[in-house]
mmCIF file of the N, C-alpha and C atoms, coordinates in Angstrom:
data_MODEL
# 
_entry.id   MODEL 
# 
loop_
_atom_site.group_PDB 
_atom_site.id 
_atom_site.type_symbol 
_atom_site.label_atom_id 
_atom_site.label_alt_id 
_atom_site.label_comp_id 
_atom_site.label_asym_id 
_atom_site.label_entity_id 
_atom_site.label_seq_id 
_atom_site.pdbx_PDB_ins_code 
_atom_site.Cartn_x 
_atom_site.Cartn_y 
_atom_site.Cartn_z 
_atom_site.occupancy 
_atom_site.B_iso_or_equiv 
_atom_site.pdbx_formal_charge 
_atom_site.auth_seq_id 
_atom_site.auth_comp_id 
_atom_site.auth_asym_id 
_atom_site.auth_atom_id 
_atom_site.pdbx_PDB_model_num 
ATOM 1   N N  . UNK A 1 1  ? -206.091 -61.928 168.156 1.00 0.00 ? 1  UNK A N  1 
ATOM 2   C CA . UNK A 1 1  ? -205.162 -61.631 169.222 1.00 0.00 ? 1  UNK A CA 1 
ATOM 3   C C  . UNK A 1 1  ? -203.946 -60.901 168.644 1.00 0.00 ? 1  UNK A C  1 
ATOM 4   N N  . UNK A 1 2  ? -203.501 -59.832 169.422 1.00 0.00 ? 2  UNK A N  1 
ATOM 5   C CA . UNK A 1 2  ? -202.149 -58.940 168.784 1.00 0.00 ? 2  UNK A CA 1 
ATOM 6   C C  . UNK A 1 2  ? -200.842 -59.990 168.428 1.00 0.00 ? 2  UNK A C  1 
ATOM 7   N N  . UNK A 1 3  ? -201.111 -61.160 169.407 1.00 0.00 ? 3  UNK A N  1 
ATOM 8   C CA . UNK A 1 3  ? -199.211 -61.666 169.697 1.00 0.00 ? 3  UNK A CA 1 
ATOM 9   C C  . UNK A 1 3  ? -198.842 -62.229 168.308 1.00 0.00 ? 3  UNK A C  1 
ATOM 10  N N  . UNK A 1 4  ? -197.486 -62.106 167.701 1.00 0.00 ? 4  UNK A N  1 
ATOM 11  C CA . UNK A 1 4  ? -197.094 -62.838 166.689 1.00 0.00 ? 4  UNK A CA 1 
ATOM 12  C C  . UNK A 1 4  ? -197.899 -64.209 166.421 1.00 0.00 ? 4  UNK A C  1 
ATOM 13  N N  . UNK A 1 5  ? -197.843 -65.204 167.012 1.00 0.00 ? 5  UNK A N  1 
ATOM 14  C CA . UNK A 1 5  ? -197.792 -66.748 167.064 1.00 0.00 ? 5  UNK A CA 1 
ATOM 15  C C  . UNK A 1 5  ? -199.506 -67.069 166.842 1.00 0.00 ? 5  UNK A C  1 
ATOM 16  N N  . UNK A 1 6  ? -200.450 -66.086 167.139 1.00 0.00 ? 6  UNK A N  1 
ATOM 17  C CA . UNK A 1 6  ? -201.867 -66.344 166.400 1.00 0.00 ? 6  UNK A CA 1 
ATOM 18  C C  . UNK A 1 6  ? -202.006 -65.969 165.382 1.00 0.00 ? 6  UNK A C  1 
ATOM 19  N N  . UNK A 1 7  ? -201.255 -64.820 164.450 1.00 0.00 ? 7  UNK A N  1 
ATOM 20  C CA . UNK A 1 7  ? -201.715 -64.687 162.733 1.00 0.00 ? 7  UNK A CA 1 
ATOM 21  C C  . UNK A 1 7  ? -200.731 -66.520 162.379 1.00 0.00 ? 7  UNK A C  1 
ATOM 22  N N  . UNK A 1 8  ? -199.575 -66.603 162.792 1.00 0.00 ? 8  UNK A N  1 
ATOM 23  C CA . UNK A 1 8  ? -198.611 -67.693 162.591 1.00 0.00 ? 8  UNK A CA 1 
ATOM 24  C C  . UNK A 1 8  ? -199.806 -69.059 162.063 1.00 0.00 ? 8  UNK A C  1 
ATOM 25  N N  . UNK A 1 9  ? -200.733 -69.204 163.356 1.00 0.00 ? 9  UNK A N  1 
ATOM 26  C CA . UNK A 1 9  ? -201.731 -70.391 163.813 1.00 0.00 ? 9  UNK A CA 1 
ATOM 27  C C  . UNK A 1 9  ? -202.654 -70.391 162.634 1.00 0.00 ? 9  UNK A C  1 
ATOM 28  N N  . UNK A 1 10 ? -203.468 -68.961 162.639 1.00 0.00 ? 10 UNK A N  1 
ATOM 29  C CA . UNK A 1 10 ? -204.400 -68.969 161.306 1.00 0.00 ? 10 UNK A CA 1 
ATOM 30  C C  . UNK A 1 10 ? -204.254 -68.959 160.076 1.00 0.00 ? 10 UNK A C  1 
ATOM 31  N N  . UNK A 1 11 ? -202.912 -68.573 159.947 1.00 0.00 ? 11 UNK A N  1 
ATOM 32  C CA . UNK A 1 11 ? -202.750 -69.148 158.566 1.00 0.00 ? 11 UNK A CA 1 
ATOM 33  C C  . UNK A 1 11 ? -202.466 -70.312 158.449 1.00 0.00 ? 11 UNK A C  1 
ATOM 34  N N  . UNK A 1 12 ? -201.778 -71.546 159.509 1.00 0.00 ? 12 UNK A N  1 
ATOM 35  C CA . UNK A 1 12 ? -201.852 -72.198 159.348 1.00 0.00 ? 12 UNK A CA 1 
ATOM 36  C C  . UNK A 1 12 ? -203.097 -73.075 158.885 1.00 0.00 ? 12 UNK A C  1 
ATOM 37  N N  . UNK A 1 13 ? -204.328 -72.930 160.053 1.00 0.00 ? 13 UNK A N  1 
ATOM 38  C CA . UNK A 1 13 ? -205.547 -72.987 160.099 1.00 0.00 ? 13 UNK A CA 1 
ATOM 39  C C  . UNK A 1 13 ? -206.071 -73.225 158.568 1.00 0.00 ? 13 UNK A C  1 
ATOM 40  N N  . UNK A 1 14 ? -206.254 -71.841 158.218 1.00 0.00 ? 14 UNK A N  1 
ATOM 41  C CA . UNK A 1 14 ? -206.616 -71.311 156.744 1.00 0.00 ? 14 UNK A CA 1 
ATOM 42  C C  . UNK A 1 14 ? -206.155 -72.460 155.663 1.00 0.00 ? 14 UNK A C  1 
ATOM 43  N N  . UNK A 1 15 ? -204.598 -72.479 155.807 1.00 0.00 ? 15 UNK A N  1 
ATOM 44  C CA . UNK A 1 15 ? -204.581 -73.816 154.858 1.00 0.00 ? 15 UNK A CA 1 
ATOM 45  C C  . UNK A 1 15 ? -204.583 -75.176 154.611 1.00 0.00 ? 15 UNK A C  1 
ATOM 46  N N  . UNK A 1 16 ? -204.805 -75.619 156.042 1.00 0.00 ? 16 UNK A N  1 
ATOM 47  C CA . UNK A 1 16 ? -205.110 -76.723 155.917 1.00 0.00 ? 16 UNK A CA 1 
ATOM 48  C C  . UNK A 1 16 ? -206.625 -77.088 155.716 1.00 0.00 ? 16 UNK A C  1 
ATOM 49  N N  . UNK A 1 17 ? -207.601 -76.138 155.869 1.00 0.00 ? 17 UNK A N  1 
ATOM 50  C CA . UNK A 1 17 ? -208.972 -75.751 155.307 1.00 0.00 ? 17 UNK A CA 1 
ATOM 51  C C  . UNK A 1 17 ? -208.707 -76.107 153.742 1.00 0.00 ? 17 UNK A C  1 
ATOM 52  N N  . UNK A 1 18 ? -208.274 -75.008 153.529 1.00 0.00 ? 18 UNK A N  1 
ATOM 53  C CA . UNK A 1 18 ? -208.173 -75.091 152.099 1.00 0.00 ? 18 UNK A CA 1 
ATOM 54  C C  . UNK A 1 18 ? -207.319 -76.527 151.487 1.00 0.00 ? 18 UNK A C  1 
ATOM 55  N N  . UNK A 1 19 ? -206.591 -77.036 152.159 1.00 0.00 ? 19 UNK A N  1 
ATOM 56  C CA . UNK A 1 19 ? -205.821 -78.405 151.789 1.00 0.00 ? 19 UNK A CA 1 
ATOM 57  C C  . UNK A 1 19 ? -207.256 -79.261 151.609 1.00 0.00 ? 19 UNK A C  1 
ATOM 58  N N  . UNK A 1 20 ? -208.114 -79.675 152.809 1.00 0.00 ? 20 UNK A N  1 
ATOM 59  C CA . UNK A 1 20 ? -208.971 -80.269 153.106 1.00 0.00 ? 20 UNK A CA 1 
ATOM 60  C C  . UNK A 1 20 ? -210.173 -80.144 152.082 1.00 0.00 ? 20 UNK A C  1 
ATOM 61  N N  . UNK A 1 21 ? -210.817 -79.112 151.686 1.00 0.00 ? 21 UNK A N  1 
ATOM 62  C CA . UNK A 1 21 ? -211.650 -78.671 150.777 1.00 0.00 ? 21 UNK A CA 1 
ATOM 63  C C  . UNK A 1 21 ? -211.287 -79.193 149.321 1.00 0.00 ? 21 UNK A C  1 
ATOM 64  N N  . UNK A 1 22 ? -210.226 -79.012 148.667 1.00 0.00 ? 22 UNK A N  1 
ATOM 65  C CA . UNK A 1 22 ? -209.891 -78.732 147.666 1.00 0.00 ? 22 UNK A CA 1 
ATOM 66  C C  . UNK A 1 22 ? -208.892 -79.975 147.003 1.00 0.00 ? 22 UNK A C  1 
ATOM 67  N N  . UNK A 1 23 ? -207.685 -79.933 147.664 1.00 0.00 ? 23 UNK A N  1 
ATOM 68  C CA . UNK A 1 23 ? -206.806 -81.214 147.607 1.00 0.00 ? 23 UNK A CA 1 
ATOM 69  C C  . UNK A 1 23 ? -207.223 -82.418 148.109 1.00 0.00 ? 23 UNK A C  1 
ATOM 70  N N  . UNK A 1 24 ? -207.742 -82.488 148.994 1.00 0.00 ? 24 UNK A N  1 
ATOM 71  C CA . UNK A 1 24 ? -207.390 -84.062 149.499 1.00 0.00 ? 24 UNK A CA 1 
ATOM 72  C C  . UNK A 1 24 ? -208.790 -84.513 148.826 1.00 0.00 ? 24 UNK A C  1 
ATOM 73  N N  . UNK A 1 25 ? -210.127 -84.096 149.709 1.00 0.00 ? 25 UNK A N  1 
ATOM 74  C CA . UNK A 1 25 ? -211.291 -85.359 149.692 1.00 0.00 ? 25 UNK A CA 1 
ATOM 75  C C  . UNK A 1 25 ? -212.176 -85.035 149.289 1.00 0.00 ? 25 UNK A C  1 
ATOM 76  N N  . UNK A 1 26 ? -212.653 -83.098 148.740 1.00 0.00 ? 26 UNK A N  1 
ATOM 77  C CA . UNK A 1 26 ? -213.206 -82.736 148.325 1.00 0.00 ? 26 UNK A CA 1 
ATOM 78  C C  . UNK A 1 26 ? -214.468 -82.106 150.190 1.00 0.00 ? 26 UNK A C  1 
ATOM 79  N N  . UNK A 1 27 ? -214.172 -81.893 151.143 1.00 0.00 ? 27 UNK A N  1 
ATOM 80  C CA . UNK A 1 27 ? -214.738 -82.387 152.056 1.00 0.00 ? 27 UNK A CA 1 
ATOM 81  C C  . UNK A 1 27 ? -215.508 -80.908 152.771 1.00 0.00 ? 27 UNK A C  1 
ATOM 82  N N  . UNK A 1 28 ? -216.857 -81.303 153.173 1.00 0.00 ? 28 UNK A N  1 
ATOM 83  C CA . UNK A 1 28 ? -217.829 -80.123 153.226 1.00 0.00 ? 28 UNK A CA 1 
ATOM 84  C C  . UNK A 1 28 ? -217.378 -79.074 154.328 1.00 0.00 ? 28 UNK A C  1 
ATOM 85  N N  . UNK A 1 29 ? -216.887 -78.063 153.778 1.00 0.00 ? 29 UNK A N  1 
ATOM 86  C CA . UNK A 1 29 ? -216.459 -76.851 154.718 1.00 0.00 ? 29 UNK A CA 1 
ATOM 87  C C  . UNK A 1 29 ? -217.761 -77.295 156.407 1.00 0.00 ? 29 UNK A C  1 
ATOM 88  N N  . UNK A 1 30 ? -218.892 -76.903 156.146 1.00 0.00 ? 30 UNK A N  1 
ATOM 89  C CA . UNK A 1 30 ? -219.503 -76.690 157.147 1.00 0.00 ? 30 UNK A CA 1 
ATOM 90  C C  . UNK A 1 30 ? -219.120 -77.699 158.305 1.00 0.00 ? 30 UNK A C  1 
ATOM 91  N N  . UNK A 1 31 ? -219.408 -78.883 158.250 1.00 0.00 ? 31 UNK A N  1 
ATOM 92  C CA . UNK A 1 31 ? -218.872 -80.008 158.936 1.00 0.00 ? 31 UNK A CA 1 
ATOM 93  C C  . UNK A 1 31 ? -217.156 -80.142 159.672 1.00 0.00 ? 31 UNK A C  1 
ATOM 94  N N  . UNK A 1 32 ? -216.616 -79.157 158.956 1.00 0.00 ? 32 UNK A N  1 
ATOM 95  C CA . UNK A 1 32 ? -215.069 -79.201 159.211 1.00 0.00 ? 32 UNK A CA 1 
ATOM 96  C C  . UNK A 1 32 ? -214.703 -79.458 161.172 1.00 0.00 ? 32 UNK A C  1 
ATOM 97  N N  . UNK A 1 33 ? -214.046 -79.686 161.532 1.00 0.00 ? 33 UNK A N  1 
ATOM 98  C CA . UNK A 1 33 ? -213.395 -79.267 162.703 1.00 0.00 ? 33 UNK A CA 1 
ATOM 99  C C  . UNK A 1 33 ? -211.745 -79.219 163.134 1.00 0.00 ? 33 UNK A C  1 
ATOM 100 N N  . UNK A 1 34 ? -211.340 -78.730 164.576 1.00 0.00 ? 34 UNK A N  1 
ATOM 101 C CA . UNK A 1 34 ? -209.641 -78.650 164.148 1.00 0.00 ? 34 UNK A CA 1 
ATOM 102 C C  . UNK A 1 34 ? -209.992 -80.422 165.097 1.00 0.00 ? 34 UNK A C  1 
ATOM 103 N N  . UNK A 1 35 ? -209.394 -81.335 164.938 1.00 0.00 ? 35 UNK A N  1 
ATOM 104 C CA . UNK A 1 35 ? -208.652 -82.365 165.225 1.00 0.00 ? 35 UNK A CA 1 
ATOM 105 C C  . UNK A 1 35 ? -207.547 -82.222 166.268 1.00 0.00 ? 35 UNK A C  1 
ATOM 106 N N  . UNK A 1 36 ? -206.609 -81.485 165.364 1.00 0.00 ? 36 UNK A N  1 
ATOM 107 C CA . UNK A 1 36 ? -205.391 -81.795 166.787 1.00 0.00 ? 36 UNK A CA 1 
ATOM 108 C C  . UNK A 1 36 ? -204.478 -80.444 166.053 1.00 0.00 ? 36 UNK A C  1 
ATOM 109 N N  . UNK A 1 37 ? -204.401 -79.733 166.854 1.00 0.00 ? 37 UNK A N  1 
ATOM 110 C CA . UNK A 1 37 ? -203.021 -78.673 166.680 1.00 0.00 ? 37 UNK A CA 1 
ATOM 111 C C  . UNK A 1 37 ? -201.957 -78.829 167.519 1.00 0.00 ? 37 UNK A C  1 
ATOM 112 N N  . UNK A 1 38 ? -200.891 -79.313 166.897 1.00 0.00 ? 38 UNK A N  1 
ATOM 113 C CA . UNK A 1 38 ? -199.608 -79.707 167.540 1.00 0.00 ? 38 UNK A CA 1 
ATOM 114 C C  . UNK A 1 38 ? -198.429 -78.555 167.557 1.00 0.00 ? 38 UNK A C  1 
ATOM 115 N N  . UNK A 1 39 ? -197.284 -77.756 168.307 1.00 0.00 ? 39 UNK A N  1 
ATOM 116 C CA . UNK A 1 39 ? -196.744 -77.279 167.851 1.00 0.00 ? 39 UNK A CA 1 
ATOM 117 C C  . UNK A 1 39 ? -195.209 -78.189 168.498 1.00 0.00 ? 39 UNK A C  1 
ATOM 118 N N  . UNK A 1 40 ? -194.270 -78.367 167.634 1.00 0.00 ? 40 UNK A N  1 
ATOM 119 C CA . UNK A 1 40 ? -193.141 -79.162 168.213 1.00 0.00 ? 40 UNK A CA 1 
ATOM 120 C C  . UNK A 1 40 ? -192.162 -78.181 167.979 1.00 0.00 ? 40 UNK A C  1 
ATOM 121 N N  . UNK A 1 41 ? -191.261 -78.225 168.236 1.00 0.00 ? 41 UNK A N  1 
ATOM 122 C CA . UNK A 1 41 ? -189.598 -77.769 168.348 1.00 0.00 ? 41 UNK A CA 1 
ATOM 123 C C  . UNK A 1 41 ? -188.849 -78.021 166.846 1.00 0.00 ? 41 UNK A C  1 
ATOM 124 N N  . UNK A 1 42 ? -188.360 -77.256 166.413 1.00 0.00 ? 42 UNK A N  1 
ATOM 125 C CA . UNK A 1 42 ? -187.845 -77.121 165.129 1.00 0.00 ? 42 UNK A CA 1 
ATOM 126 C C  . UNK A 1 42 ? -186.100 -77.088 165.289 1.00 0.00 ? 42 UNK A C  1 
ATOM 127 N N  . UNK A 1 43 ? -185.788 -76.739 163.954 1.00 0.00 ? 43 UNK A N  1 
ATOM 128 C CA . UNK A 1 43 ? -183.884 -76.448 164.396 1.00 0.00 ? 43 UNK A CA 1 
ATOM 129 C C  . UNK A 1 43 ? -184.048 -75.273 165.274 1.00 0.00 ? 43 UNK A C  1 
ATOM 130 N N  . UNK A 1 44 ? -182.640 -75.275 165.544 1.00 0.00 ? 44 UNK A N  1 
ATOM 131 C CA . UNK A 1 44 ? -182.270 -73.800 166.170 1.00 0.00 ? 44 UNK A CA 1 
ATOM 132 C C  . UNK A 1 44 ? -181.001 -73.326 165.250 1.00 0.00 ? 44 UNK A C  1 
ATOM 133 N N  . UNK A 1 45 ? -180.864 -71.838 164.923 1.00 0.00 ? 45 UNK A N  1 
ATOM 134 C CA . UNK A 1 45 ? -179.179 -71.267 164.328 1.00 0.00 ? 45 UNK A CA 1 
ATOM 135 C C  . UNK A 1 45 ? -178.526 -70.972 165.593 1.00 0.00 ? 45 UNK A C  1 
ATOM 136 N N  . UNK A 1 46 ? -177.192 -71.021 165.138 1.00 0.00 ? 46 UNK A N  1 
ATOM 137 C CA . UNK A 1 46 ? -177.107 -70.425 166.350 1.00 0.00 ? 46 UNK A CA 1 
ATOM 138 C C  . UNK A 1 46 ? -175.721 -69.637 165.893 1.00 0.00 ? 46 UNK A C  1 
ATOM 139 N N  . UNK A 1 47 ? -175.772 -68.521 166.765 1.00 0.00 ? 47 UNK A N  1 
ATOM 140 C CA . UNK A 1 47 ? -175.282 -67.183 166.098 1.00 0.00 ? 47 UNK A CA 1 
ATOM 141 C C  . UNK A 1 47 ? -174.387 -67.024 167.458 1.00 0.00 ? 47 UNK A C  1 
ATOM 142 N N  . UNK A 1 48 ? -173.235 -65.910 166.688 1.00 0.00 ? 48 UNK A N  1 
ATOM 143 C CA . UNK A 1 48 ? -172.743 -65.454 167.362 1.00 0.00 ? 48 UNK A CA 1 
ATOM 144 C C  . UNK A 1 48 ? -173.302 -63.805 167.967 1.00 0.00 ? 48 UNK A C  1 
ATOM 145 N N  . UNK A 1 49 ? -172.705 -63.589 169.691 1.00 0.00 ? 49 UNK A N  1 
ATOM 146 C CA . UNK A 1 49 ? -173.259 -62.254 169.534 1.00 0.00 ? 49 UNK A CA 1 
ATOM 147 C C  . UNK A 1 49 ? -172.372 -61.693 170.228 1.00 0.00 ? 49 UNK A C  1 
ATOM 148 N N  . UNK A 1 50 ? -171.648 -60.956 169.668 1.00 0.00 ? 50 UNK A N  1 
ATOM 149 C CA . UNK A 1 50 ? -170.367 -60.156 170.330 1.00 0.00 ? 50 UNK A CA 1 
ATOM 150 C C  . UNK A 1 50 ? -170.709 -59.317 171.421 1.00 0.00 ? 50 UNK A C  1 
ATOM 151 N N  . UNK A 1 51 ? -169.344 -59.083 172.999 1.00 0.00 ? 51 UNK A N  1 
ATOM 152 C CA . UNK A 1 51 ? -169.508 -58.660 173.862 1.00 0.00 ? 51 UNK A CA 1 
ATOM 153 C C  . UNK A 1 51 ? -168.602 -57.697 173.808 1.00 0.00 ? 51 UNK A C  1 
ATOM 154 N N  . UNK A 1 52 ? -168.983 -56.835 175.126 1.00 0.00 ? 52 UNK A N  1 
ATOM 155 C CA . UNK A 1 52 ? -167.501 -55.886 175.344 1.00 0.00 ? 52 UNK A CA 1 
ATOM 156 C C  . UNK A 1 52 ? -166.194 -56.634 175.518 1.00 0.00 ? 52 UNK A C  1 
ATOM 157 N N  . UNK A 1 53 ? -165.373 -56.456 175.684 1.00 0.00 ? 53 UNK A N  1 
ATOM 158 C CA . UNK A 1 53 ? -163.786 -56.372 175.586 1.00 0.00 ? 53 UNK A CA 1 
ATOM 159 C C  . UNK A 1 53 ? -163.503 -57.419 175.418 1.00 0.00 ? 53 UNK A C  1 
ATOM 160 N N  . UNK A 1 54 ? -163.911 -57.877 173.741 1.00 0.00 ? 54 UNK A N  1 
ATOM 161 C CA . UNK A 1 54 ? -163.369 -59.207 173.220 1.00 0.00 ? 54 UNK A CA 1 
ATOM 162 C C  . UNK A 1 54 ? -164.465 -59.866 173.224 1.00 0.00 ? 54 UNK A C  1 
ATOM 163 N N  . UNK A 1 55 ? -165.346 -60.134 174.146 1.00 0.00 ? 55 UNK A N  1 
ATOM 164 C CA . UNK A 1 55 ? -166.167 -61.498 174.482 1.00 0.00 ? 55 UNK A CA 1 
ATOM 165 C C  . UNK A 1 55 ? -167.355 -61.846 173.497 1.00 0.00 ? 55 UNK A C  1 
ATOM 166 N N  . UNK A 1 56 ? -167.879 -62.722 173.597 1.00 0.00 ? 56 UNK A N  1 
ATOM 167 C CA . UNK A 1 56 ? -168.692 -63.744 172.603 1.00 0.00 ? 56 UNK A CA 1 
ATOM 168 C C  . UNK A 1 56 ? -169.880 -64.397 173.438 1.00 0.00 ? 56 UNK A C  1 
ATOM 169 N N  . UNK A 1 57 ? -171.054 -64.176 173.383 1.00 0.00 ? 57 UNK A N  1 
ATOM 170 C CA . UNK A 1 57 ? -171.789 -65.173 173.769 1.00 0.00 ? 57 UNK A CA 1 
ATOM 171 C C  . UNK A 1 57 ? -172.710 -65.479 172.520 1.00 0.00 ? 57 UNK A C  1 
ATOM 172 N N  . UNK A 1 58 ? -173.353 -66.778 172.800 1.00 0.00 ? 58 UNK A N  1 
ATOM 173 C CA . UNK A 1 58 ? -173.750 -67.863 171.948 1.00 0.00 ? 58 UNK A CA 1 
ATOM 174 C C  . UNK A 1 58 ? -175.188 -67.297 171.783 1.00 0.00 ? 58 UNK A C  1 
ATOM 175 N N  . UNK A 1 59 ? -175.598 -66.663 170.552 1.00 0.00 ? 59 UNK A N  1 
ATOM 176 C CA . UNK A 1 59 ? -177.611 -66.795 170.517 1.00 0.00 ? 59 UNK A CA 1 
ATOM 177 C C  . UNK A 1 59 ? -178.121 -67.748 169.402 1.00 0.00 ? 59 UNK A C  1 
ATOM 178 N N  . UNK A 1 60 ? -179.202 -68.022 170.298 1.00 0.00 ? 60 UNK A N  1 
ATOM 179 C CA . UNK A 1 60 ? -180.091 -69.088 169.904 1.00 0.00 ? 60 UNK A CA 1 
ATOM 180 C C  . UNK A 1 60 ? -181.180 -68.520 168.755 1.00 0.00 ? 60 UNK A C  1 
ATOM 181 N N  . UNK A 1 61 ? -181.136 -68.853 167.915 1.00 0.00 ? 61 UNK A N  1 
ATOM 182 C CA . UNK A 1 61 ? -182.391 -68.563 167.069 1.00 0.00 ? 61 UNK A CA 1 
ATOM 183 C C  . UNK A 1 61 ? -183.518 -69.775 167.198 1.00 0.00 ? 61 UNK A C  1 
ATOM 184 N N  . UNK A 1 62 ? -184.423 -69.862 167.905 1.00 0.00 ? 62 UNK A N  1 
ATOM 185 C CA . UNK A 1 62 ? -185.597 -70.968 168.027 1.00 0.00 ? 62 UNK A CA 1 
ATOM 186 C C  . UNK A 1 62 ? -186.245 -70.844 166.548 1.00 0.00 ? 62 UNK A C  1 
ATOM 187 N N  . UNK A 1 63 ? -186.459 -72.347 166.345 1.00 0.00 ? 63 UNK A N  1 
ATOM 188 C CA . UNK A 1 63 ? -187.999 -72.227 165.038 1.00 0.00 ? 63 UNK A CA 1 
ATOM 189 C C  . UNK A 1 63 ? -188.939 -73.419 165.627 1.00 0.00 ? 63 UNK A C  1 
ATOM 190 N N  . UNK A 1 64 ? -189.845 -73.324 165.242 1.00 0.00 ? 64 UNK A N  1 
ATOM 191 C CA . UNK A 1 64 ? -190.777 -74.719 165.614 1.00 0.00 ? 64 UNK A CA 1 
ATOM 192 C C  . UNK A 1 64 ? -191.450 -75.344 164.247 1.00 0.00 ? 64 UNK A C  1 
ATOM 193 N N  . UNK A 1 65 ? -192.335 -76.563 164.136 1.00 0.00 ? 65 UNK A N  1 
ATOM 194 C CA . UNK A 1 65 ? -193.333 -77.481 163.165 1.00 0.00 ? 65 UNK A CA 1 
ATOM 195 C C  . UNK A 1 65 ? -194.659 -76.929 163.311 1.00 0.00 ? 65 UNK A C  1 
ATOM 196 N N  . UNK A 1 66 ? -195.466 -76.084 163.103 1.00 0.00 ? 66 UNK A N  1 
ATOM 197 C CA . UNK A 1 66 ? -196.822 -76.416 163.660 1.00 0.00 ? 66 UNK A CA 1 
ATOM 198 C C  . UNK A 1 66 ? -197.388 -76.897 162.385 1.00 0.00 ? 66 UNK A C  1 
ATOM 199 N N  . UNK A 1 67 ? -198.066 -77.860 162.486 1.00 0.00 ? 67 UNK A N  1 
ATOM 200 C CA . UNK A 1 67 ? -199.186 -78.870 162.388 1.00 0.00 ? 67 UNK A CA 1 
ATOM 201 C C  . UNK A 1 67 ? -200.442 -79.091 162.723 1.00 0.00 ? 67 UNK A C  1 
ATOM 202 N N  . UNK A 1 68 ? -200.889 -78.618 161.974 1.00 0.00 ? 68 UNK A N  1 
ATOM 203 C CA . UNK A 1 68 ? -202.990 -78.857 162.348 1.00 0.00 ? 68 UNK A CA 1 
ATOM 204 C C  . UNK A 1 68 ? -203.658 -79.749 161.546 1.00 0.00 ? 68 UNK A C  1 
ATOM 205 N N  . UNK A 1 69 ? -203.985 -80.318 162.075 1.00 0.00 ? 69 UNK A N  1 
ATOM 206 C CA . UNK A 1 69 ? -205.184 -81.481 161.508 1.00 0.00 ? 69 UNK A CA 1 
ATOM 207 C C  . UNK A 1 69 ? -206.746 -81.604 161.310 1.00 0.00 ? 69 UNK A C  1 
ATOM 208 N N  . UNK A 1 70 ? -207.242 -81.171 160.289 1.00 0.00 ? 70 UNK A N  1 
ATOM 209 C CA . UNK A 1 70 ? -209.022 -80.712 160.317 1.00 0.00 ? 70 UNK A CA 1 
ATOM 210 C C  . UNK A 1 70 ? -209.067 -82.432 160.149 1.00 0.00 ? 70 UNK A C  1 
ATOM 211 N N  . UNK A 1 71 ? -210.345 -82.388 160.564 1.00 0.00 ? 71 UNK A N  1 
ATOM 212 C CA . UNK A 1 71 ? -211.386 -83.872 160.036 1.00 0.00 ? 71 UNK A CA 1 
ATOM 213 C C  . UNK A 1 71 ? -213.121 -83.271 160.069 1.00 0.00 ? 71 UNK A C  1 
ATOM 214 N N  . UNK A 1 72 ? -213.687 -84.488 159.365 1.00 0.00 ? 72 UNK A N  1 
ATOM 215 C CA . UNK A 1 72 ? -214.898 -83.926 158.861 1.00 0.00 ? 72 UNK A CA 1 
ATOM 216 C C  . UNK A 1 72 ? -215.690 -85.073 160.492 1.00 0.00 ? 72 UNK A C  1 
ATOM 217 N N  . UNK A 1 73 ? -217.076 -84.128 160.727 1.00 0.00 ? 73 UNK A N  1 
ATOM 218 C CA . UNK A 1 73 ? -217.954 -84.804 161.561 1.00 0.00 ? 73 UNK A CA 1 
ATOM 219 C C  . UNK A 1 73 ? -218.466 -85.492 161.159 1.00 0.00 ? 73 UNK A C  1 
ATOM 220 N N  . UNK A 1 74 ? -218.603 -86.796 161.814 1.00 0.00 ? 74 UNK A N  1 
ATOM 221 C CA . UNK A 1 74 ? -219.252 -88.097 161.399 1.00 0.00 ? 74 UNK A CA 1 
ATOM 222 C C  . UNK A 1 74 ? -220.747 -87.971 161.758 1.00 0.00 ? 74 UNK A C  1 
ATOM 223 N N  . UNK A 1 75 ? -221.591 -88.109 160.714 1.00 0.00 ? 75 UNK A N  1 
ATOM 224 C CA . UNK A 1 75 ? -222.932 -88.428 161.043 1.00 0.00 ? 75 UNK A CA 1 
ATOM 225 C C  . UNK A 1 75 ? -224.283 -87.210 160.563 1.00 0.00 ? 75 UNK A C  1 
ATOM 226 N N  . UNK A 1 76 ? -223.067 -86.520 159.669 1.00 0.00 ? 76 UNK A N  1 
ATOM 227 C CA . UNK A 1 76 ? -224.125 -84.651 159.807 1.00 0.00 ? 76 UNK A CA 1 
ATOM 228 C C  . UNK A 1 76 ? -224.258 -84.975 158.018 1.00 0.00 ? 76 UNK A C  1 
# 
């Protein structure tokens, strides 16, 4: 997909694969599945953004947590 927030997802994806494989349990790629993809609310900055004649309004910089969870299929 073009939008920012799906390369964001697959790399997430990608490493928690690779977390799963390698770090944690040793655990068989084929069998893999996603579990649970969570995305929560992160800090925000928050910036100034100057107006015409004098003025100031407040911008928000958003960030978020995403979090994915693989587990292996039981029974294969």
């Amino acid at each position: 997909m073009p939008q920012k927030g799906a390369s964001l997802i697959k790399n997430t994806l990608k490493s928690a694969i690779a977390n799963a494989l390698y770090a944690n349990k040793n655990l068989d790629e084929d069998s893999l599945y996603v579990k649970e993809i969570r995305i929560d609310e992160g800090p925000r900055l928050k910036r100034v953004w100057f107006r015409a004649r004098g003025r100031a309004d407040q911008l928000l910089r958003r960030m978020c947590h995403i979090t994915v969870i693989v587990a292996e299929k039981a029974g294969e």
